[in-house]
Each structure stands twice: as structure tokens, then as C-alpha cells.
N, C-alpha and C positions, 0 to 999 in steps of 0.2 A: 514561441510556443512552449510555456512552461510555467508550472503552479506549484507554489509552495505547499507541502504538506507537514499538517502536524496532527502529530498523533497522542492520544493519551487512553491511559488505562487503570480496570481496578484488579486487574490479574494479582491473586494471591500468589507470591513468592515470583513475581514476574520475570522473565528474562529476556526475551528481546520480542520485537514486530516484525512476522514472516510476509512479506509479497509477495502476488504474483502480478506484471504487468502485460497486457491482454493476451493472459491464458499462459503466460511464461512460467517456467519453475520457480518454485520458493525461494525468496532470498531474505536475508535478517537485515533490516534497516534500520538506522537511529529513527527517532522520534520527532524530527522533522529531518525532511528532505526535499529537493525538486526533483518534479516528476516532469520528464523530455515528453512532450506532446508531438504528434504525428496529424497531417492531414486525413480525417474521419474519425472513427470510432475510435475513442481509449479505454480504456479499464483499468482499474485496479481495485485490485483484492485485497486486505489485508489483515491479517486476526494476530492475536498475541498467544505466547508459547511459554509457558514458565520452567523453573528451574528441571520439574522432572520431564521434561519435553511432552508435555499435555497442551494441544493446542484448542484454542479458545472460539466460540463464536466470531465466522467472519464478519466485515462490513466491507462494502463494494461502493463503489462511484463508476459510473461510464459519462462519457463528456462525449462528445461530438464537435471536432475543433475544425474550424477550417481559416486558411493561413489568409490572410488578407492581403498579401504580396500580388 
């Protein structure tokens, strides 16, 4: 249970991608990453932050995974 993400952006003076994963505090991630899935509901949030710490329009994903095991 896990999906590649990538990410891109037109952030003037960009500096990194804040997440939250379902509903967690902000964290700065590269621009691709794997996201660890959970049986039910997942989330992620993620919007861009530029250099003066001005954060950007989020985009969100929820998936609904269940483990096949």
C-alpha cells in the first residue's frame, strides 16, 4: 500500500511542498515522494510555499485503499 507522488509547480521564487497527511501537521517534502497507505480513508494535502514563507493554493487527493491480503 503505497503511491508514488510527484509534484510540480509555478510558485514565483518557489521553495519547497508543505503536507499534510490525513489532517497531520505540515511537513516540507521533495517533489516526488511515496505516500505509506493505510486500510480506509487517506488524504493528502499539499500546496507550495516560496521563499518569503507565503503559502500557496492547496490541492488535495483522498483514496480509499483497502489491503487485499
Amino acid at each position: 500500500g503505497s503511491l508514488r507522488v510527484h509534484l510540480d509547480t509555478e510558485t514565483p521564487s518557489f521553495e519547497t511542498f508543505l503536507a499534510e497527511i490525513d489532517a497531520g501537521e505540515k511537513r516540507s517534502v521533495a517533489s516526488g515522494f511515496t505516500w505509506k497507505l493505510h486500510p480506509g480513508k487517506n488524504q493528502l494535502r499539499v500546496r507550495p510555499r516560496n521563499v518569503a514563507g507565503r503559502e500557496g493554493i492547496p490541492s488535495w487527493i483522498v483514496l480509499e485503499y483497502a489491503n487485499a491480503n
